[in-house]
N, C-alpha and C positions, 0 to 999 in steps of 0.2 A: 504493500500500500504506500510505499515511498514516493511520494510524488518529486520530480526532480524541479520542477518549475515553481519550488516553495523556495524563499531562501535560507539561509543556514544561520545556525545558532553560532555565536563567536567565542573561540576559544583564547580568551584574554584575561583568564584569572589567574593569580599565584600563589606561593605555599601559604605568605602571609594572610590572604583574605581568606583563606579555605580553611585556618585554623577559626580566625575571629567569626567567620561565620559558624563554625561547629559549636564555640562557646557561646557566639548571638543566638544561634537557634534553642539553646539550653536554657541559657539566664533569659527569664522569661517573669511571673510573680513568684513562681513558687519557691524559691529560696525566701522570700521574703513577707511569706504567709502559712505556707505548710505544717512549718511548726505547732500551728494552735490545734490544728487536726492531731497532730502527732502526739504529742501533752494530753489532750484530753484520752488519748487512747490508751498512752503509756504511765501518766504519772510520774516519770523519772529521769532528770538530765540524761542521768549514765547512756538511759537503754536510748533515748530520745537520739544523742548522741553517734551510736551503736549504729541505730538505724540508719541513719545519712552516711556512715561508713560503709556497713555492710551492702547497702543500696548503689554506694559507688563504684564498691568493687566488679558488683553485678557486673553494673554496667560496662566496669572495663572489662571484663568478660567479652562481654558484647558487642566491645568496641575492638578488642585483637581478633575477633572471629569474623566483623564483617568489614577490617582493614585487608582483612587473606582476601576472602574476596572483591577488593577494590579492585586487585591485582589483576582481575582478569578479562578486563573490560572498561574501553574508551566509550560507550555508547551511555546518552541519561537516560534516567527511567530508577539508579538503585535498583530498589529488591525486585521489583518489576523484574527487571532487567535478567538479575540473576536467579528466582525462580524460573523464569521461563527459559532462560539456558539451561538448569540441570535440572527440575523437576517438569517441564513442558510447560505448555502453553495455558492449561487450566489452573495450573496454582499461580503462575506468574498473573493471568487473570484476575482472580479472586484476590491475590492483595492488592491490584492495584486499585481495583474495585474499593475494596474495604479502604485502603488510605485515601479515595474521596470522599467516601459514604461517613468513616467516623473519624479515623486515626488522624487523617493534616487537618483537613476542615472544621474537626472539632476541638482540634488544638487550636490552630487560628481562633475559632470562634469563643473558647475560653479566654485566649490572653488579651484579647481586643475587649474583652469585656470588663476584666480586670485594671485595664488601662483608663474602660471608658468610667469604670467607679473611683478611681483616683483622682480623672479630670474632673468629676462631677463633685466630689469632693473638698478639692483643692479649690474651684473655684465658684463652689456653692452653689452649683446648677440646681433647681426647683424639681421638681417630679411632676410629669403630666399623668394623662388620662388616670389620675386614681381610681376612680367613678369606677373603672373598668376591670383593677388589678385583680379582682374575686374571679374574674370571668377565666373559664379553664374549657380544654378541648380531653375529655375521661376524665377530668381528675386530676396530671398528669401535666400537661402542658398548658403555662399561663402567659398566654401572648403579650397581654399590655401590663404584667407586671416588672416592675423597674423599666418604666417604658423611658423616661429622657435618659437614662443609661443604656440601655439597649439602642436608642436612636443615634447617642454618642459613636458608639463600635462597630454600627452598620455606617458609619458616617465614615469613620476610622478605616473600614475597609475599603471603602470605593477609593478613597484618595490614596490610602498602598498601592490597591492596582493601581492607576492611572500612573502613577510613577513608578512603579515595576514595569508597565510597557512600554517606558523612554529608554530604555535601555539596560542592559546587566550591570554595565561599566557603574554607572549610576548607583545602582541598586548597591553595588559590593562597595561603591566607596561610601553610602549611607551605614551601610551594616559595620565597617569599621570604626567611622565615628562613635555611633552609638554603644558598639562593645565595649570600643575604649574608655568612655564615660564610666557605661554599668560598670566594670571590672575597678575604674576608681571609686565609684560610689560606695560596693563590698569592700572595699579594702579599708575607707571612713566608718562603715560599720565595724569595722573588725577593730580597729583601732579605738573605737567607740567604747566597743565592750572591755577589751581589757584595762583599758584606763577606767571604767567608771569605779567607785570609791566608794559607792553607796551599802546600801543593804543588802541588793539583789542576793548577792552570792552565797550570804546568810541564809536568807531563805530561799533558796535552792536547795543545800544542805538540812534545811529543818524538815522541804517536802519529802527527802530523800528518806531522809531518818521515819518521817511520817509512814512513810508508805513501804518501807523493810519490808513488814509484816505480811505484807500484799505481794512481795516479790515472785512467788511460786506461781500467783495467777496472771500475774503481770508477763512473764517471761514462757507464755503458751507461745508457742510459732504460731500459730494465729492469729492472736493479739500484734503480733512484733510484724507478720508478714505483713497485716492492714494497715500498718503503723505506717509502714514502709511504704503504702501506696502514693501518698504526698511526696516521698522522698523521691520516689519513681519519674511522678508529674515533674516533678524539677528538672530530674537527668534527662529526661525527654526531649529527643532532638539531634542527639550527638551520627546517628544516622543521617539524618535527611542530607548529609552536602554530596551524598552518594546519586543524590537526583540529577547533579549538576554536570557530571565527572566530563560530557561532550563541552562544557566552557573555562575546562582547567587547563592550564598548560601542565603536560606530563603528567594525567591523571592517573596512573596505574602506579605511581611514587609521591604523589604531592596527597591526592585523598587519604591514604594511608596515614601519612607521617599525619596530616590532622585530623583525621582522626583522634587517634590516642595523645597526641598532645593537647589539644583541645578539651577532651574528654578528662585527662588528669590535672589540666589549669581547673577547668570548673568542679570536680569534685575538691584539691586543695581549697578554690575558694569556698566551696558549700560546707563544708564540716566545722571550717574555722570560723565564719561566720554565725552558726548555729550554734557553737562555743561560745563564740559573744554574748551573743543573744542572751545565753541560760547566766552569763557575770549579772543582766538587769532585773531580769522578773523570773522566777522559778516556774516550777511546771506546770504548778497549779494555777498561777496566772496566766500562764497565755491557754490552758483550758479554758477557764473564764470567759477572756476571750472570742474562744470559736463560738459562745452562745452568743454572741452581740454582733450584729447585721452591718456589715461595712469596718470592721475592725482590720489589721493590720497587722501582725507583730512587727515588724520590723518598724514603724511609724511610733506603736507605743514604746520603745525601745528610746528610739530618737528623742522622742518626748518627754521621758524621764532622766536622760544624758545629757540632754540640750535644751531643752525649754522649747519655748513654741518655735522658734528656730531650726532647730532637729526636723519638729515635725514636717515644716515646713519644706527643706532640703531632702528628706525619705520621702516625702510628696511624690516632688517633682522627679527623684530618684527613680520611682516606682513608675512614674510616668513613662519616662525615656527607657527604662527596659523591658517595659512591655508593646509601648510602640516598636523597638529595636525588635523583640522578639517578634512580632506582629510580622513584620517588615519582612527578615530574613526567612522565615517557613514559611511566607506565600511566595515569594521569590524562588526558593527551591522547591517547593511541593506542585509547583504548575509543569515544571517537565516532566514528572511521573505520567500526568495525562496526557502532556505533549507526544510522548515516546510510543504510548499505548495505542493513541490514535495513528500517528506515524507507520504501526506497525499491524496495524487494522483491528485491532483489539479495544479503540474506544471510540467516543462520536467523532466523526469524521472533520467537523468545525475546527476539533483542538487542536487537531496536524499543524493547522496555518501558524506560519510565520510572520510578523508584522514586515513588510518590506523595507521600511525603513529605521526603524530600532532592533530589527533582530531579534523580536522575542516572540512567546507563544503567547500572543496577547486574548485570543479565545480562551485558552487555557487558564488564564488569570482569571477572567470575567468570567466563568464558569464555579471554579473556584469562589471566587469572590459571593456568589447568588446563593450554591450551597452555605456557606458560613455564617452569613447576613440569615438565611433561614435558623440554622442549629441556633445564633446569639435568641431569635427570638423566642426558639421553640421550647431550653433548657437552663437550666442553671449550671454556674460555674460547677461547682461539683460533682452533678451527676454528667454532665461532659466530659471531665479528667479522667472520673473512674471507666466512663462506659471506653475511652479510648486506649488507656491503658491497659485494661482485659483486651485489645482487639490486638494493640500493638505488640504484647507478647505472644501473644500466638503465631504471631511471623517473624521476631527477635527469632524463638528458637527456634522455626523455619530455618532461618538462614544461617545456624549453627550446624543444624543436619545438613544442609548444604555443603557447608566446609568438608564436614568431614567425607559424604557423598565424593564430592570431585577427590578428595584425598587420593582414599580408595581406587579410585578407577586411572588415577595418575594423571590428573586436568588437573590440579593444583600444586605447582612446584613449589610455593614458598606459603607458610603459615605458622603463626605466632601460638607457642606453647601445645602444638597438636599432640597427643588427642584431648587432655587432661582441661583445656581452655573450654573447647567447644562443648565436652560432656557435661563439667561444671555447669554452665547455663545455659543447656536444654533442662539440666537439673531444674537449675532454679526459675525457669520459666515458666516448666510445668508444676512447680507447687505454688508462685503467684499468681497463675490464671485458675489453679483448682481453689486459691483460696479466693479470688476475686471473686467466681461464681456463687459461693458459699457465703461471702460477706455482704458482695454486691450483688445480690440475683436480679433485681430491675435492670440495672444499669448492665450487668453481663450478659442476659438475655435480649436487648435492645440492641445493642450490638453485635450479638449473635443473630439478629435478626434480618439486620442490616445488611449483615457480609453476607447472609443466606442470599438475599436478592440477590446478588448477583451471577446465580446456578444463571435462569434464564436468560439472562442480560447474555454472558457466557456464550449460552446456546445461539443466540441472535446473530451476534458480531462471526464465530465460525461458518452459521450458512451465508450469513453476509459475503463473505471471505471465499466461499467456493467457488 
Protein backbone atom coordinates (compact mmCIF):
# COMPACT_ATOMS: atom_id res chain seq x y z
CA UNK A 1 0.00 0.00 0.00
CA UNK A 2 3.02 2.26 -0.25
CA UNK A 3 2.00 4.96 -2.31
CA UNK A 4 5.39 6.42 -3.81
CA UNK A 5 3.61 9.81 -4.98
CA UNK A 6 3.32 10.80 -0.97
CA UNK A 7 6.24 12.53 0.25
CA UNK A 8 8.73 11.29 2.96
CA UNK A 9 9.10 11.68 6.56
CA UNK A 10 12.80 13.47 7.23
CA UNK A 11 15.22 11.92 8.93
CA UNK A 12 16.81 14.86 10.82
CA UNK A 13 16.80 13.84 14.46
CA UNK A 14 19.95 13.05 16.86
CA UNK A 15 21.18 11.14 19.94
CA UNK A 16 20.57 14.35 21.89
CA UNK A 17 16.77 14.84 21.08
CA UNK A 18 15.96 11.07 21.12
CA UNK A 19 17.20 10.84 24.65
CA UNK A 20 15.08 14.34 25.87
CA UNK A 21 12.35 13.00 24.05
CA UNK A 22 12.40 9.49 25.84
CA UNK A 23 12.40 11.60 29.28
CA UNK A 24 9.64 14.21 27.63
CA UNK A 25 7.50 11.56 26.85
CA UNK A 26 7.80 10.01 30.70
CA UNK A 27 7.84 13.32 32.89
CA UNK A 28 4.59 13.87 32.27
CA UNK A 29 2.12 14.61 36.04
CA UNK A 30 2.73 11.67 37.53
CA UNK A 31 5.82 12.06 39.31
CA UNK A 32 4.20 14.97 40.68
CA UNK A 33 0.90 13.58 41.87
CA UNK A 34 1.05 9.60 42.04
CA UNK A 35 2.28 9.75 45.24
CA UNK A 36 -1.13 10.53 47.05
CA UNK A 37 -2.53 7.38 45.40
CA UNK A 38 0.53 5.42 46.51
CA UNK A 39 0.31 6.69 50.49
CA UNK A 40 -3.01 6.03 50.79
CA UNK A 41 -2.40 2.57 49.42
CA UNK A 42 0.65 1.84 51.37
CA UNK A 43 0.95 3.97 54.55
CA UNK A 44 4.66 3.87 54.57
CA UNK A 45 7.65 6.01 53.15
CA UNK A 46 9.88 2.99 53.17
CA UNK A 47 7.51 0.67 50.87
CA UNK A 48 6.18 4.03 49.10
CA UNK A 49 9.69 4.54 48.28
CA UNK A 50 10.33 0.65 47.24
CA UNK A 51 7.65 1.14 44.82
CA UNK A 52 9.07 3.81 42.49
CA UNK A 53 12.31 1.70 42.64
CA UNK A 54 11.11 -1.46 42.15
CA UNK A 55 8.64 0.02 39.39
CA UNK A 56 11.85 1.57 37.73
CA UNK A 57 13.78 -1.40 37.51
CA UNK A 58 10.65 -2.99 35.78
CA UNK A 59 11.00 -0.61 33.47
CA UNK A 60 14.45 -0.93 32.74
CA UNK A 61 13.69 -4.33 32.03
CA UNK A 62 11.61 -3.00 29.60
CA UNK A 63 13.68 -0.75 28.37
CA UNK A 64 17.01 -3.27 27.43
CA UNK A 65 14.41 -5.74 25.96
CA UNK A 66 12.81 -3.30 23.60
CA UNK A 67 16.40 -1.29 22.92
CA UNK A 68 17.51 -5.22 21.21
CA UNK A 69 14.85 -4.66 19.26
CA UNK A 70 15.52 -1.10 18.16
CA UNK A 71 18.24 -2.92 16.59
CA UNK A 72 16.51 -4.36 13.95
CA UNK A 73 14.63 -1.84 12.17
CA UNK A 74 14.98 1.61 10.36
CA UNK A 75 11.09 1.68 9.59
CA UNK A 76 8.34 3.99 12.22
CA UNK A 77 5.47 2.28 13.53
CA UNK A 78 7.64 0.72 17.07
CA UNK A 79 5.85 -2.26 18.36
CA UNK A 80 3.69 -2.19 15.39
CA UNK A 81 6.59 -2.56 13.53
CA UNK A 82 8.15 -5.28 15.38
CA UNK A 83 5.02 -7.53 16.14
CA UNK A 84 4.32 -7.66 12.60
CA UNK A 85 7.89 -8.77 11.76
CA UNK A 86 8.09 -11.68 14.13
CA UNK A 87 4.79 -12.51 15.34
CA UNK A 88 2.66 -11.42 11.73
CA UNK A 89 0.43 -9.33 10.72
CA UNK A 90 -2.52 -9.99 13.31
CA UNK A 91 -0.60 -9.14 16.60
CA UNK A 92 1.24 -6.23 14.92
CA UNK A 93 -2.43 -5.26 14.00
CA UNK A 94 -4.11 -5.42 17.25
CA UNK A 95 -1.52 -3.29 19.08
CA UNK A 96 -1.43 -0.82 16.97
CA UNK A 97 -5.14 -0.94 17.14
CA UNK A 98 -5.16 -0.86 20.97
CA UNK A 99 -2.31 2.03 21.03
CA UNK A 100 -5.16 4.20 19.26
CA UNK A 101 -8.06 2.97 20.92
CA UNK A 102 -6.47 3.29 24.70
CA UNK A 103 -2.79 3.01 25.28
CA UNK A 104 -1.38 6.81 23.38
CA UNK A 105 -4.67 8.47 23.03
CA UNK A 106 -5.59 7.83 26.57
CA UNK A 107 -2.23 8.96 27.62
CA UNK A 108 -2.60 12.04 25.79
CA UNK A 109 -5.91 12.42 26.98
CA UNK A 110 -4.89 12.09 30.72
CA UNK A 111 -1.84 14.44 30.64
CA UNK A 112 -3.67 17.33 28.62
CA UNK A 113 -6.08 17.17 31.33
CA UNK A 114 -3.84 17.33 34.03
CA UNK A 115 -2.23 20.22 32.52
CA UNK A 116 -5.65 21.77 31.73
CA UNK A 117 -6.54 21.59 35.86
CA UNK A 118 -3.21 23.24 36.64
CA UNK A 119 -4.10 26.03 34.19
CA UNK A 120 -7.49 26.33 35.55
CA UNK A 121 -6.13 26.44 38.66
CA UNK A 122 -3.39 28.70 38.43
CA UNK A 123 -5.24 31.00 36.92
CA UNK A 124 -8.66 30.79 38.59
CA UNK A 125 -10.67 29.75 35.48
CA UNK A 126 -14.70 29.51 36.79
CA UNK A 127 -16.40 26.15 35.83
CA UNK A 128 -19.33 26.20 33.37
CA UNK A 129 -22.24 24.09 32.57
CA UNK A 130 -22.69 22.94 36.38
CA UNK A 131 -26.48 22.68 35.80
CA UNK A 132 -25.33 19.70 33.80
CA UNK A 133 -22.28 17.87 35.65
CA UNK A 134 -25.02 15.11 37.31
CA UNK A 135 -25.86 14.21 33.70
CA UNK A 136 -24.18 10.73 32.93
CA UNK A 137 -24.24 8.29 29.77
CA UNK A 138 -24.97 4.38 32.26
CA UNK A 139 -23.61 5.75 35.04
CA UNK A 140 -20.22 5.71 33.99
CA UNK A 141 -19.52 8.54 31.73
CA UNK A 142 -20.18 12.28 32.79
CA UNK A 143 -19.65 14.46 29.73
CA UNK A 144 -20.19 18.14 31.12
CA UNK A 145 -18.57 17.31 34.31
CA UNK A 146 -15.36 19.60 34.81
CA UNK A 147 -16.60 20.95 31.68
CA UNK A 148 -14.15 24.48 31.42
CA UNK A 149 -11.28 21.99 32.25
CA UNK A 150 -12.13 19.50 29.85
CA UNK A 151 -12.74 22.41 27.31
CA UNK A 152 -9.05 23.70 28.46
CA UNK A 153 -7.21 20.14 27.14
CA UNK A 154 -9.51 19.79 24.02
CA UNK A 155 -8.34 23.27 23.51
CA UNK A 156 -4.68 22.04 24.54
CA UNK A 157 -4.83 19.54 21.88
CA UNK A 158 -5.83 21.15 18.65
CA UNK A 159 -3.02 23.64 19.15
CA UNK A 160 -0.38 20.60 19.75
CA UNK A 161 -1.58 19.33 16.60
CA UNK A 162 -1.54 22.33 14.55
CA UNK A 163 2.18 22.62 15.50
CA UNK A 164 3.17 19.00 15.27
CA UNK A 165 2.04 19.49 11.56
CA UNK A 166 4.60 22.41 10.86
CA UNK A 167 7.07 20.29 11.09
CA UNK A 168 9.38 17.54 13.26
CA UNK A 169 12.31 19.83 13.37
CA UNK A 170 9.92 22.19 15.32
CA UNK A 171 8.26 19.74 17.38
CA UNK A 172 11.84 18.17 18.71
CA UNK A 173 13.22 21.42 19.20
CA UNK A 174 9.99 22.26 21.42
CA UNK A 175 10.35 18.91 23.36
CA UNK A 176 13.90 19.97 24.29
CA UNK A 177 13.12 23.20 25.65
CA UNK A 178 10.49 21.96 27.74
CA UNK A 179 12.42 18.66 29.02
CA UNK A 180 15.07 20.96 29.98
CA UNK A 181 12.99 23.13 32.02
CA UNK A 182 10.87 19.91 33.60
CA UNK A 183 14.29 18.13 34.42
CA UNK A 184 15.34 21.62 36.33
CA UNK A 185 12.12 22.13 37.85
CA UNK A 186 12.63 18.07 39.62
CA UNK A 187 15.82 18.99 40.52
CA UNK A 188 14.38 22.51 42.71
CA UNK A 189 12.09 19.82 44.10
CA UNK A 190 14.67 17.60 45.13
CA UNK A 191 16.67 20.35 46.43
CA UNK A 192 13.53 21.60 48.20
CA UNK A 193 13.12 18.48 50.05
CA UNK A 194 16.29 17.92 51.47
CA UNK A 195 16.99 21.29 52.73
CA UNK A 196 13.59 21.61 54.35
CA UNK A 197 14.10 21.85 58.26
CA UNK A 198 10.69 21.51 59.24
CA UNK A 199 8.74 18.79 60.94
CA UNK A 200 7.82 16.64 57.94
CA UNK A 201 10.41 14.08 58.54
CA UNK A 202 9.30 13.71 62.13
CA UNK A 203 6.32 12.75 61.01
CA UNK A 204 7.18 10.48 58.49
CA UNK A 205 8.94 8.60 61.13
CA UNK A 206 5.82 8.68 63.62
CA UNK A 207 3.56 7.35 60.55
CA UNK A 208 6.20 4.78 60.05
CA UNK A 209 6.29 3.79 63.79
CA UNK A 210 2.40 4.02 63.58
CA UNK A 211 1.76 1.67 61.03
CA UNK A 212 4.70 -1.40 62.05
CA UNK A 213 1.92 -3.17 63.27
CA UNK A 214 0.07 -3.13 59.84
CA UNK A 215 3.35 -4.10 58.10
CA UNK A 216 2.39 -7.96 57.39
CA UNK A 217 -1.00 -6.41 55.53
CA UNK A 218 0.80 -3.71 54.02
CA UNK A 219 3.57 -5.77 52.34
CA UNK A 220 0.74 -8.26 50.39
CA UNK A 221 2.12 -8.09 46.57
CA UNK A 222 -1.16 -6.93 45.83
CA UNK A 223 -1.29 -4.07 47.93
CA UNK A 224 2.41 -3.13 46.66
CA UNK A 225 1.75 -4.26 42.83
CA UNK A 226 -1.57 -1.42 42.93
CA UNK A 227 0.65 0.72 44.62
CA UNK A 228 2.88 0.50 41.90
CA UNK A 229 0.34 1.25 39.30
CA UNK A 230 0.90 5.37 39.68
CA UNK A 231 4.56 4.60 39.79
CA UNK A 232 3.99 2.78 36.36
CA UNK A 233 1.73 5.90 34.96
CA UNK A 234 4.86 7.99 35.45
CA UNK A 235 7.46 5.49 33.62
CA UNK A 236 5.03 5.48 30.88
CA UNK A 237 6.47 6.43 27.60
CA UNK A 238 10.06 5.56 27.65
CA UNK A 239 8.95 3.32 24.45
CA UNK A 240 7.12 5.53 22.38
CA UNK A 241 10.58 7.34 20.42
CA UNK A 242 10.59 3.66 18.86
CA UNK A 243 7.60 5.26 16.67
CA UNK A 244 9.89 7.74 15.34
CA UNK A 245 13.05 5.53 14.56
CA UNK A 246 12.30 6.53 10.02
CA UNK A 247 13.29 10.52 11.50
CA UNK A 248 16.59 9.48 13.53
CA UNK A 249 19.66 9.71 12.09
CA UNK A 250 21.29 6.03 12.65
CA UNK A 251 18.38 4.69 14.31
CA UNK A 252 19.28 1.08 14.87
CA UNK A 253 22.33 2.89 17.53
CA UNK A 254 20.80 6.31 18.43
CA UNK A 255 17.18 4.76 19.69
CA UNK A 256 18.99 2.36 21.63
CA UNK A 257 21.53 4.28 23.54
CA UNK A 258 18.09 6.43 24.46
CA UNK A 259 16.47 4.54 25.27
CA UNK A 260 18.13 3.20 28.40
CA UNK A 261 19.75 6.42 29.00
CA UNK A 262 16.77 8.31 29.04
CA UNK A 263 14.96 5.77 30.99
CA UNK A 264 17.77 5.64 33.98
CA UNK A 265 17.93 9.89 33.87
CA UNK A 266 14.16 9.75 34.72
CA UNK A 267 13.89 6.83 37.14
CA UNK A 268 17.24 8.71 39.14
CA UNK A 269 15.06 11.77 38.99
CA UNK A 270 11.68 9.88 40.02
CA UNK A 271 12.85 8.16 43.30
CA UNK A 272 14.89 11.15 44.43
CA UNK A 273 12.39 13.39 44.19
CA UNK A 274 9.68 11.15 45.98
CA UNK A 275 12.45 11.05 48.80
CA UNK A 276 11.87 14.63 48.96
CA UNK A 277 8.65 14.77 48.93
CA UNK A 278 8.28 12.11 52.12
CA UNK A 279 11.41 15.15 54.13
CA UNK A 280 7.79 17.43 53.99
CA UNK A 281 4.51 15.71 54.67
CA UNK A 282 4.42 11.85 55.78
CA UNK A 283 2.37 9.20 54.24
CA UNK A 284 -0.47 9.96 55.99
CA UNK A 285 -0.64 13.38 54.51
CA UNK A 286 -0.50 13.09 51.13
CA UNK A 287 -3.21 10.15 51.78
CA UNK A 288 -5.22 12.83 52.90
CA UNK A 289 -4.78 14.29 50.19
CA UNK A 290 -5.94 11.98 47.28
CA UNK A 291 -9.59 12.48 49.09
CA UNK A 292 -9.51 16.28 48.11
CA UNK A 293 -10.41 17.12 44.20
CA UNK A 294 -7.69 19.04 42.43
CA UNK A 295 -4.90 18.54 45.16
CA UNK A 296 -1.37 18.00 44.19
CA UNK A 297 1.50 16.68 46.10
CA UNK A 298 4.05 18.14 44.74
CA UNK A 299 2.21 21.98 44.93
CA UNK A 300 1.52 21.15 48.62
CA UNK A 301 5.18 20.33 49.16
CA UNK A 302 6.13 23.60 47.57
CA UNK A 303 3.74 25.30 49.79
CA UNK A 304 4.93 24.20 52.84
CA UNK A 305 8.95 24.83 51.77
CA UNK A 306 8.11 28.02 50.04
CA UNK A 307 5.15 29.89 50.83
CA UNK A 308 2.70 30.90 48.28
CA UNK A 309 5.72 31.39 46.04
CA UNK A 310 6.41 27.44 45.81
CA UNK A 311 3.16 27.09 45.09
CA UNK A 312 3.09 29.34 42.79
CA UNK A 313 6.46 28.11 40.79
CA UNK A 314 5.19 23.86 41.18
CA UNK A 315 2.04 25.62 39.36
CA UNK A 316 3.53 26.73 36.58
CA UNK A 317 6.09 23.62 36.83
CA UNK A 318 3.32 21.24 36.46
CA UNK A 319 2.02 23.31 33.70
CA UNK A 320 5.12 23.17 31.21
CA UNK A 321 5.60 19.35 31.98
CA UNK A 322 2.52 18.28 31.11
CA UNK A 323 2.17 20.55 28.14
CA UNK A 324 5.89 19.15 27.22
CA UNK A 325 4.60 15.60 27.85
CA UNK A 326 1.35 16.46 25.89
CA UNK A 327 3.50 17.67 23.06
CA UNK A 328 6.04 14.95 22.66
CA UNK A 329 3.50 11.58 22.78
CA UNK A 330 1.37 13.13 20.19
CA UNK A 331 4.30 13.81 18.06
CA UNK A 332 5.49 10.34 18.32
CA UNK A 333 2.33 8.32 18.74
CA UNK A 334 0.83 9.73 15.16
CA UNK A 335 3.48 7.53 13.13
CA UNK A 336 2.34 4.34 14.74
CA UNK A 337 -0.98 5.07 12.47
CA UNK A 338 1.05 6.63 9.86
CA UNK A 339 3.07 3.34 9.23
CA UNK A 340 -0.01 1.06 9.60
CA UNK A 341 -1.94 2.98 7.19
CA UNK A 342 1.28 3.05 4.87
CA UNK A 343 1.38 -0.60 5.17
CA UNK A 344 -2.57 -1.10 4.52
CA UNK A 345 -3.40 -2.15 7.89
CA UNK A 346 -5.11 1.23 8.98
CA UNK A 347 -7.46 4.08 7.32
CA UNK A 348 -6.04 4.92 4.21
CA UNK A 349 -6.39 9.06 5.01
CA UNK A 350 -3.22 8.55 7.68
CA UNK A 351 -0.79 7.35 4.91
CA UNK A 352 -0.76 11.13 3.63
CA UNK A 353 2.14 13.07 4.17
CA UNK A 354 1.77 16.95 4.40
CA UNK A 355 3.73 18.01 1.21
CA UNK A 356 5.10 20.77 2.62
CA UNK A 357 6.19 20.11 6.51
CA UNK A 358 6.71 16.53 6.10
CA UNK A 359 4.47 15.13 8.57
CA UNK A 360 1.60 12.67 8.99
CA UNK A 361 -0.68 15.44 9.54
CA UNK A 362 -4.18 13.15 9.09
CA UNK A 363 -2.53 11.01 11.47
CA UNK A 364 -2.31 13.94 14.13
CA UNK A 365 -5.83 15.15 13.46
CA UNK A 366 -7.12 11.67 13.99
CA UNK A 367 -5.25 11.32 16.86
CA UNK A 368 -6.15 14.56 18.02
CA UNK A 369 -10.53 13.74 17.68
CA UNK A 370 -9.97 10.32 19.54
CA UNK A 371 -8.36 12.12 22.62
CA UNK A 372 -10.60 15.28 22.62
CA UNK A 373 -13.26 12.24 22.86
CA UNK A 374 -11.47 9.93 25.86
CA UNK A 375 -10.77 13.83 27.97
CA UNK A 376 -14.57 14.02 27.71
CA UNK A 377 -15.64 10.62 28.18
CA UNK A 378 -13.39 9.77 31.47
CA UNK A 379 -11.44 10.69 34.39
CA UNK A 380 -7.82 11.01 34.91
CA UNK A 381 -7.66 7.83 36.69
CA UNK A 382 -9.72 5.41 35.25
CA UNK A 383 -7.68 6.45 31.81
CA UNK A 384 -4.18 5.77 33.48
CA UNK A 385 -5.24 2.59 34.81
CA UNK A 386 -7.46 1.22 31.85
CA UNK A 387 -4.06 2.17 29.69
CA UNK A 388 -1.63 0.65 31.76
CA UNK A 389 -3.45 -2.88 31.81
CA UNK A 390 -3.59 -2.50 27.85
CA UNK A 391 0.13 -1.34 27.71
CA UNK A 392 1.44 -4.22 29.51
CA UNK A 393 0.05 -6.76 27.79
CA UNK A 394 2.24 -5.73 24.70
CA UNK A 395 5.49 -4.53 27.14
CA UNK A 396 5.70 -8.30 27.56
CA UNK A 397 4.77 -9.00 23.89
CA UNK A 398 7.77 -7.54 22.96
CA UNK A 399 9.89 -9.36 25.58
CA UNK A 400 8.71 -12.76 23.99
CA UNK A 401 9.63 -11.06 20.94
CA UNK A 402 13.20 -10.63 21.97
CA UNK A 403 13.65 -13.63 22.92
CA UNK A 404 11.53 -15.34 19.61
CA UNK A 405 14.02 -13.71 17.13
CA UNK A 406 16.89 -14.89 19.61
CA UNK A 407 16.17 -18.28 19.04
CA UNK A 408 15.79 -18.41 15.47
CA UNK A 409 19.04 -16.26 15.12
CA UNK A 410 17.39 -12.69 13.75
CA UNK A 411 18.69 -11.01 16.63
CA UNK A 412 22.43 -10.61 16.94
CA UNK A 413 22.87 -8.36 19.70
CA UNK A 414 20.77 -8.09 23.19
CA UNK A 415 21.09 -6.63 26.59
CA UNK A 416 21.31 -9.22 29.51
CA UNK A 417 19.46 -12.38 27.37
CA UNK A 418 17.79 -14.51 28.42
CA UNK A 419 17.40 -13.44 32.24
CA UNK A 420 16.32 -9.46 31.20
CA UNK A 421 13.54 -10.43 28.82
CA UNK A 422 12.04 -13.52 31.35
CA UNK A 423 12.21 -11.14 34.25
CA UNK A 424 9.58 -8.81 32.74
CA UNK A 425 7.24 -11.13 30.91
CA UNK A 426 7.52 -12.12 34.74
CA UNK A 427 6.55 -9.17 35.85
CA UNK A 428 4.16 -8.08 33.39
CA UNK A 429 2.07 -10.94 33.64
CA UNK A 430 1.58 -10.50 37.55
CA UNK A 431 0.77 -6.56 36.99
CA UNK A 432 -1.81 -7.06 34.23
CA UNK A 433 -3.40 -10.21 36.57
CA UNK A 434 -3.28 -7.90 39.29
CA UNK A 435 -4.78 -4.98 37.33
CA UNK A 436 -7.74 -7.13 36.39
CA UNK A 437 -8.30 -8.19 39.94
CA UNK A 438 -7.98 -4.52 41.30
CA UNK A 439 -9.06 -2.64 38.38
CA UNK A 440 -11.82 -4.95 36.73
CA UNK A 441 -13.81 -1.72 35.02
CA UNK A 442 -11.04 -0.14 33.98
CA UNK A 443 -9.30 -3.65 32.68
CA UNK A 444 -12.29 -4.96 31.03
CA UNK A 445 -12.87 -1.59 29.04
CA UNK A 446 -9.91 -1.90 27.67
CA UNK A 447 -10.10 -5.30 27.14
CA UNK A 448 -12.99 -4.37 25.33
CA UNK A 449 -11.55 -1.85 23.22
CA UNK A 450 -8.52 -3.84 21.97
CA UNK A 451 -11.36 -6.71 21.33
CA UNK A 452 -12.78 -4.33 18.59
CA UNK A 453 -10.20 -4.50 16.63
CA UNK A 454 -10.74 -8.62 15.62
CA UNK A 455 -13.13 -7.00 12.91
CA UNK A 456 -11.42 -3.91 12.08
CA UNK A 457 -8.42 -6.61 11.43
CA UNK A 458 -10.68 -8.80 9.22
CA UNK A 459 -11.75 -5.51 7.13
CA UNK A 460 -8.32 -3.98 6.33
CA UNK A 461 -6.99 -7.97 5.17
CA UNK A 462 -9.98 -8.28 2.53
CA UNK A 463 -9.40 -4.65 1.99
CA UNK A 464 -5.67 -5.68 1.11
CA UNK A 465 -6.59 -8.73 -1.26
Amino acid sequence: MNNKKEPALLQVLGLGTAILLVAGNMIGSGVFKKITPMSAELMDGSLILWAWAVAGLITMLGAFSFASLATTTKEAGGQFQYFKNVFGDFFGFIYGWSFFAVISTASIASIAYVFAQSFGNLLGIPPILEAYSSYSIGGVIFPFQNASIKLIAISTLILLTLFNIRGVERGGWLSNIITGAKILGILLLIVLGFSYTGHGTESSAATHIANAEQAGELLRISAFFTAMLGAFWAYDGWVNITNMASEFKDPTKNIPRAIIIGTALTMFLYVMVNYAYLQVLAPADFAKLSTQEGSIAAVEVAGIAMGPIGVTLISVLIMISTFGATQASMMSAARVYYQMSKEGYFFKPFLHVHKRFHTPHISLIGQMIWACLLVISGTFDQLTDMLIFAAFIFYGLGAAAVIRLKITGKLQFTFGYPVVPLLFILFCSVIVANAVYTRPLESLTGMGLITLGIPLYLYFKVRNQ
